[in-house]
Backbone as JSON, one array per atom type, in Angstrom:
{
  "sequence": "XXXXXXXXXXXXXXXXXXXXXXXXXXXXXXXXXXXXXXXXXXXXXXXXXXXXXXXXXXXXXXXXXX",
  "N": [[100.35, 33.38, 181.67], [99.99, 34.06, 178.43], [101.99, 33.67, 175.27], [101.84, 33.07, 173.02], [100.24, 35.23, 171.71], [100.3, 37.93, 170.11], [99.96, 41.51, 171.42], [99.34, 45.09, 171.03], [99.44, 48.52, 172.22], [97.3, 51.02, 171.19], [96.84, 54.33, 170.86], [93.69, 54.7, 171.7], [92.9, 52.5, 171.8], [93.51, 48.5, 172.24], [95.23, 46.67, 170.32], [95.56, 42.97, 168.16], [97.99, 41.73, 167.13], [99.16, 39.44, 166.4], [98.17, 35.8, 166.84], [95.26, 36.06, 167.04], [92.97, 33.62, 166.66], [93.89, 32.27, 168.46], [93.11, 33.32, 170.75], [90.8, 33.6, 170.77], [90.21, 31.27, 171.17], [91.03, 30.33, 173.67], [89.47, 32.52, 175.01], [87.4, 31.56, 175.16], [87.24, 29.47, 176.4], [87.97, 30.53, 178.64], [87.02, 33.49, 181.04], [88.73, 35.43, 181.15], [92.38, 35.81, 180.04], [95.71, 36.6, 180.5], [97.88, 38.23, 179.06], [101.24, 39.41, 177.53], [102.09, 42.58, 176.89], [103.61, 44.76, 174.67], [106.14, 47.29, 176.44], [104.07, 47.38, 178.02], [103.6, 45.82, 179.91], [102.1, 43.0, 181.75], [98.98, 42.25, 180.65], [95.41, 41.86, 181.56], [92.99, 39.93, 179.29], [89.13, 40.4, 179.15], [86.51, 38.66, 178.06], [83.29, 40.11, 177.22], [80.31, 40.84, 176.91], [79.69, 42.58, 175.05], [82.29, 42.47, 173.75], [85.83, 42.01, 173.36], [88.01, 43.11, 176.04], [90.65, 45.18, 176.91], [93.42, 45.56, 179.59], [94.4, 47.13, 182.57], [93.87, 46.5, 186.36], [90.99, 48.46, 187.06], [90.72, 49.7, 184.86], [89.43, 49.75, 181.6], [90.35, 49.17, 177.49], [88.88, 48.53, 174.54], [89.57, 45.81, 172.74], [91.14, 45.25, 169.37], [90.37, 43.76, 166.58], [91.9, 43.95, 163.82]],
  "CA": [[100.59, 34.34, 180.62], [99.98, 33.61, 177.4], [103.04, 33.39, 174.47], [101.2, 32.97, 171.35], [99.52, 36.1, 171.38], [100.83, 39.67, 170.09], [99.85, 42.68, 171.74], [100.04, 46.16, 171.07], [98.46, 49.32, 172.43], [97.46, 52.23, 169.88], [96.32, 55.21, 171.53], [92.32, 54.54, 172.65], [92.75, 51.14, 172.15], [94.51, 47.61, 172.05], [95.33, 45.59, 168.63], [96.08, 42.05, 168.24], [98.79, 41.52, 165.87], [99.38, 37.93, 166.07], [97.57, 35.47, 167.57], [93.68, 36.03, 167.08], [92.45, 32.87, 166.8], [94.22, 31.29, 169.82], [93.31, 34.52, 171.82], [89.46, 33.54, 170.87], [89.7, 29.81, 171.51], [91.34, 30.56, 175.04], [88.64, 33.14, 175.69], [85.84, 30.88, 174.68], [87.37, 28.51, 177.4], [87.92, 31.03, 180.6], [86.57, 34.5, 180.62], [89.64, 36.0, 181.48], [93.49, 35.68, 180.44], [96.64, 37.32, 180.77], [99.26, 38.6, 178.24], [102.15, 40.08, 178.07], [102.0, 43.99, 176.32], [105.22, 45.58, 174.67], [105.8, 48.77, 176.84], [102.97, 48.03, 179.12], [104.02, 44.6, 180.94], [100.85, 41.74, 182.02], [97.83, 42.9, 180.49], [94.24, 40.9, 181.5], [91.5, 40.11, 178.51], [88.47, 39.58, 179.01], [85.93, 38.73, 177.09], [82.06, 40.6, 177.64], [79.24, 40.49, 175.58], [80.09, 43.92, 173.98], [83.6, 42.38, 173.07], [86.98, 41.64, 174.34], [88.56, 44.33, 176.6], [92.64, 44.2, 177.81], [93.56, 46.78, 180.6], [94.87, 46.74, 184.4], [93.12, 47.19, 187.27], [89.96, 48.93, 186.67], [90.87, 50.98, 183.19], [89.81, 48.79, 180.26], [89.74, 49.73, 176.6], [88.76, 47.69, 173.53], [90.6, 45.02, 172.06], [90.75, 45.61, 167.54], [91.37, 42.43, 165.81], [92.72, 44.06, 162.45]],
  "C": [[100.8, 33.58, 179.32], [101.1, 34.24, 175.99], [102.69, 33.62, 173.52], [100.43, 34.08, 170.72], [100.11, 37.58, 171.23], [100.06, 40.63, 170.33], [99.67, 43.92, 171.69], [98.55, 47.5, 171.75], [98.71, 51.02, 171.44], [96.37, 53.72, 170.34], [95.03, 54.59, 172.65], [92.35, 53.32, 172.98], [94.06, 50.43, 172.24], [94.19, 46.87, 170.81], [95.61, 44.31, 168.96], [96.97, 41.88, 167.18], [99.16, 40.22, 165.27], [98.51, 37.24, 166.8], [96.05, 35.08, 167.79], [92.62, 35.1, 167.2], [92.7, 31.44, 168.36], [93.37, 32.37, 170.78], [91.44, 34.23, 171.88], [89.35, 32.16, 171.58], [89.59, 30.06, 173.29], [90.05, 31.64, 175.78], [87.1, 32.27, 175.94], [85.92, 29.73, 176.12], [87.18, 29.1, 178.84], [87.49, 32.24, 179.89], [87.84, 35.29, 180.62], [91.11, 35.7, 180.86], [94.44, 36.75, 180.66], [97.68, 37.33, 179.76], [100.15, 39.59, 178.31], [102.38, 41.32, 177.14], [103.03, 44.44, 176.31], [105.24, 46.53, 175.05], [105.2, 48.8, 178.27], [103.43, 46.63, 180.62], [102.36, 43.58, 180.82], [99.71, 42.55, 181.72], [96.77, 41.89, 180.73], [93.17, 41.3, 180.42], [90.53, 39.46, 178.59], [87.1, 39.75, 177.97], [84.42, 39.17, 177.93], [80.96, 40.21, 176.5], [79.3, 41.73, 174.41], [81.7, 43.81, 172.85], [84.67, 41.8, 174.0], [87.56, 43.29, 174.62], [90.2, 44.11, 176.9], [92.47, 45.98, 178.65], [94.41, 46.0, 182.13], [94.23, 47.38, 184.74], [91.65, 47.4, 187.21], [89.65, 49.57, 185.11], [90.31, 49.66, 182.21], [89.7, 49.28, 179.19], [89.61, 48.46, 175.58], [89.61, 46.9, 172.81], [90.16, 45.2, 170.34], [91.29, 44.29, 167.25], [91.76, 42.64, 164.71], [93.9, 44.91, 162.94]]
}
């Protein structure tokens, strides 16, 4: 679980609030990580060719980087 990265979820989607450029490097390295979501607990993002997603389970919705 990654530290450096802020979180948040805003109705349809998820925001990044802090973080954005670690949250790319780290994706660029594995397809996948894990952060920790205020509210929601361990969220996984990964990255697709349409974008980055965060979700559990099966659900995913869009990650916003502004």
């Amino acid at each position: 679980m990654n530290q450096d990265i802020l979180i948040i979820r805003e109705c349809d989607n998820y925001r990044v609030l802090h973080g954005y450029l670690h949250l790319a490097n780290e994706l660029s390295r594995h397809n996948e990580i894990v952060v920790d979501v205020k509210g929601e607990g361990k969220v996984k993002i990964i990255r697709t060719r349409q974008g980055y997603f965060a979700g559990q389970g099966n659900h995913r919705l869009p990650l916003m980087a502004n």
